[in-house]
C-alpha positions, 0 to 999 in steps of 0.5 A: 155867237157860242150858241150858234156855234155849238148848234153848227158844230152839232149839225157837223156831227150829225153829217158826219154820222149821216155819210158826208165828211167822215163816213161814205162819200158823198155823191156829186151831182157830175163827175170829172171829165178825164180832160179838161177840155170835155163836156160835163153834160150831166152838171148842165142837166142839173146844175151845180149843187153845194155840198152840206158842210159848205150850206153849214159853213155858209150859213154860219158866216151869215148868221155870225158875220154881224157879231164880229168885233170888226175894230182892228180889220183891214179896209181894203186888205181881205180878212175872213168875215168870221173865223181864222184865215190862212194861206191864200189858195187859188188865186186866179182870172176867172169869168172878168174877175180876180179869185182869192180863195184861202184856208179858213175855219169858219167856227172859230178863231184859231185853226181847224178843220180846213175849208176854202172860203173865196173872195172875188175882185176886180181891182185888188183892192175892193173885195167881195166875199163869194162863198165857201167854196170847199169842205172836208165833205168827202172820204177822202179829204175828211181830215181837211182841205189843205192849200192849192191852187187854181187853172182854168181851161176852157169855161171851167175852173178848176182847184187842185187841193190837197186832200187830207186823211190820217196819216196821208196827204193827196192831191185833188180836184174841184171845179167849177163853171160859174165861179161859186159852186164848185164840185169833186167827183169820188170817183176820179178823186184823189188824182195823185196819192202816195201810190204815185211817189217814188219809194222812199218819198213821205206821203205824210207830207205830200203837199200844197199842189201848184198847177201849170201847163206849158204846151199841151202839158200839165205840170204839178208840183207838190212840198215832200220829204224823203228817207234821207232827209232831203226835203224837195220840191217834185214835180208831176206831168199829165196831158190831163188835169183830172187823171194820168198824172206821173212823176216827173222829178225833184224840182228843188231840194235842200238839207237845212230845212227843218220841215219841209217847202210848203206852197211851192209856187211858179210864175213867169215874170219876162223871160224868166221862171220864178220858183216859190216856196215857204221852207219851214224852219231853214237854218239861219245863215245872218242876223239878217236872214230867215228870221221868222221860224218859217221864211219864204224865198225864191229863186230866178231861172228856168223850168225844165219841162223834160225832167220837171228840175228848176234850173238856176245860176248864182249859188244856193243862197234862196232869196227872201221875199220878205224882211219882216214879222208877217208874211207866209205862204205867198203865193202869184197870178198873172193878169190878162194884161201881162203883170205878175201878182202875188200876196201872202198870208199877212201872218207868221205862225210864231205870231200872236192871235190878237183878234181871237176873242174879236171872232176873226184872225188873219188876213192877206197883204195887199197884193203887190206887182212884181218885176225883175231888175238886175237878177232880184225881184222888186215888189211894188203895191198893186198900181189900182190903190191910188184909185182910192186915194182920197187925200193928198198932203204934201210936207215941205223938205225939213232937215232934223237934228238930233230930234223929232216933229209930229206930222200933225197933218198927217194923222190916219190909220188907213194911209199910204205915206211915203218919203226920202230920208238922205241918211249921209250924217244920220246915225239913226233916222226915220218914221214913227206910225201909228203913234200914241205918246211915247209909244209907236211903230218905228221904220228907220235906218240905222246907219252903223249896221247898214240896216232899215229896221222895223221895231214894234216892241213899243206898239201899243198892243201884244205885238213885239219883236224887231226885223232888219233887212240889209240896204245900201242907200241909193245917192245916201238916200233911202226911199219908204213907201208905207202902207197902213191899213188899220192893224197891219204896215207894209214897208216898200223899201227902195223902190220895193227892193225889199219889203217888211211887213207886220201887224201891229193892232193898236187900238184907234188911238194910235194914229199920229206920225212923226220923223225923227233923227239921231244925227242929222237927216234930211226928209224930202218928197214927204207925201200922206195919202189918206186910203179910203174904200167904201 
């Protein structure tokens, strides 16, 4: 594979010097309407065309793919098919199917220059890689294209992305009419720059647009700092997608974190609003709260679409949407048939790149449907994975006293497995996945502190550290659905209350099970289903 990176990496630097990525931009075969609702006659006439540096990057992909150490991925979670993977991007229903896009350097294993590479499908679960969809090909975002989000209007979809140059973060537009190729035009590019931010505002970090209408109105925000330390979520408006954007406001703005909201995300789930974001390094308020170096929260309650200001009752406190290692950047859609959807880049930046020398990192967790009861969210695996269930084992109801019973029925690596733990007489209780010996992922309840923990410090690979989240059992009941695929583990806790997920990346040895107590625990309603994608 290193000579054929080297060979693409020489053709990069011959399109830079040839005027497409880091000299002149290169001109697209249409051009951007100024709304979305008009014609682009010229596309029609002569059909949509890849950029350069997109055929570079796809034709790495195709002749990379099959030397991929494929061992630890994901079977029904999407990962790059080469290179590194981060934040989802554009995820959205476009033409019958559901569209994922995502950061992505195709060279390597590790961060770079970033592109936008798609995966379509039309359950969730089963996914089928598109394309790249964007390069740093253009004056304007030579530095990379950074994370956005998608809207579709009409028969065209459209990605707004920031568009990277040294020293400055704007904001800019592709779209597409097929769902595979999707174009910029120079000329109306970038739609919004520092230009537009009030003074005082950083267009250093001026990034991650999220798009919506509402009404005949086009709503924008973006993650920022200003002078005086506030780092916020702003809000823009247009009646156009590709031009006429304003200010409108600061949507959400805080003082304890240390860089700034990326991926500022907003869904209606009923009748509520739900903002979104990942602040960087926010100041740990517990021992149970913000526990990774980067966090993502949400708050519920009402956008104002007259002063672009996130309305809310409750206090300050933004609510985690996960307690565990691996979980950044999330970001939602709605489906045509009314549920709200999200998934998350299934990694943390602190992490370890385990699988760079396999030629592949990162991937996303499996998109959860979320509700709101009683003021908080609840997340639940998309209701499509039992489709691929292709087993059922039961367990009868067994009691445990201080000790432990390998579920011999229940080995896998690719499994959903779920459980009540009654915890009155416990002072420790729970499971052990991915197990080999004495060494094993552990999801337990630790009664004295009130807490479901997820320990990996005796994984069986690279992978350490423990996480808590705070749970009051429900009639002295905790209740775990676990979903493992491969290298990672997600935790539904309480009916998805709370989720923990991490990644773990044992080799494929490590596929026992067992429960274990430390005091006495009874386990019912014990289920494995064996999950199986072909």
């Amino acid at each position: 594979m290193k000579n054929t990176r080297q060979s693409a990496l020489f053709m990069l630097s011959v399109l830079v010097l040839a005027g497409c990525g880091g000299g002149q931009p290169q001109q697209a075969s249409s051009s951007l309407t100024p709304s979305a609702d008009s014609s682009t006659s010229s596309a029609a006439a002569s059909g949509p065309k890849e950029s350069p540096r997109v055929t570079l990057a796809n034709n790495f992909i195709a002749e990379n793919k099959d030397s991929v150490d494929n061992s630890l991925k994901p079977t029904f979670h999407v990962s790059p098919l080469v290179g590194w993977m981060n934040d989802p991007n554009g995820f959205s229903e476009y033409n019958d199917k559901f569209h994922l896009f995502y950061q992505y350097y195709p060279y390597d294993s590790v961060w770079g220059s970033m592109h936008w590479d798609h995966q379509t499908t039309k359950d969730f679960v089963k996914w089928e890689h598109e394309s790249v969809a964007l390069a740093p090909d253009q004056e304007y975002d030579r530095d990379g294209c950074f994370s956005g989000t998608a809207i579709v209007e009409g028969d065209t979809h459209y990605l707004v992305y920031t568009s990277v140059i040294p020293g400055a973060q704007n904001q800019s537009v592709a779209y597409s009419k097929d769902g595979i190729i999707y174009e910029k035009n120079p000329e109306k590019n970038p739609i919004l720059t520092g230009k537009d931010l009030p003074s005082g505002f950083s267009n250093a970090d001026f990034r991650d647009p999220s798009i919506f209408k509402r009404g005949d109105d086009y709503y924008l925000l973006a993650g920022n700092a200003d002078n005086a330390g506030n780092k916020q979520i702003i809000c823009f408006t247009s009646k156009s997608i590709t031009e006429g954007w304003k200010y409108l406001g600061v949507t959400l703005s805080r003082t304890n974190v240390g860089g700034i909201f990326e991926c500022p995300d907003l869904i209606t789930i009923g009748e509520d609003d739900v903002l979104i974001a990942s602040p960087q390094r926010i100041a740990r308020a517990s021992e149970y709260e913000y526990q990774n170096s980067d966090s993502c929260v949400y708050k519920i309650g009402m956008f104002n679409q007259r002063s672009g200001r996130f309305l809310y009752q409750g206090g300050n406190t933004l609510e985690e949407f996960d307690k565990g290692f691996s979980f950044y950047a999330p970001q939602t859609m709605t489906t045509s048939d009314g549920r709200a959807i999200l998934t998350a880049w299934m990694k943390s930046w602190g992490e370890a790149n385990v699988t760079k020398a396999d030629g592949w990192a990162g991937s996303m967790v499996l998109p959860r449907e979320l509700t709101i009861k009683d003021g908080h969210i609840y997340q639940a695996p998309v209701r499509e994975l039992s489709n691929y269930f292709v087993s059922n084992v039961p367990s009868d109801d067994l009691v445990l006293e201080n000790t432990g019973k390998e579920m011999t029925n229940m080995a896998g690596r690719s499994a959903s497995i779920s459980l009540e733990i009654d915890v009155k007489d416990a002072k420790k209780a729970g499971i052990e996945v991915f197990k080999k010996g004495n060494e094993s992922t552990k999801i337990y309840y630790d009664a004295e502190k009130g807490v479901v923990v997820f320990d990996r410090n005796r994984c069986g690979s690279l992978m350490d550290g423990v996480r808590k989240a705070k749970v009051d059992p429900i009639d002295n009941k905790i209740k775990l659905q676990i979903i493992l695929d491969v290298s990672s583990c997600e935790v539904f806790i309480n009916d998805g209350y709370y989720t923990m997920t991490g990644n773990i990346f044992a080799d494929a040895t490590y596929n026992g099970v067992s429960l274990y107590a430390d005091g006495k625990a009874g386990f019912t309603n014990v289920m494995f289903h064996e999950i199986k994608v072909s």
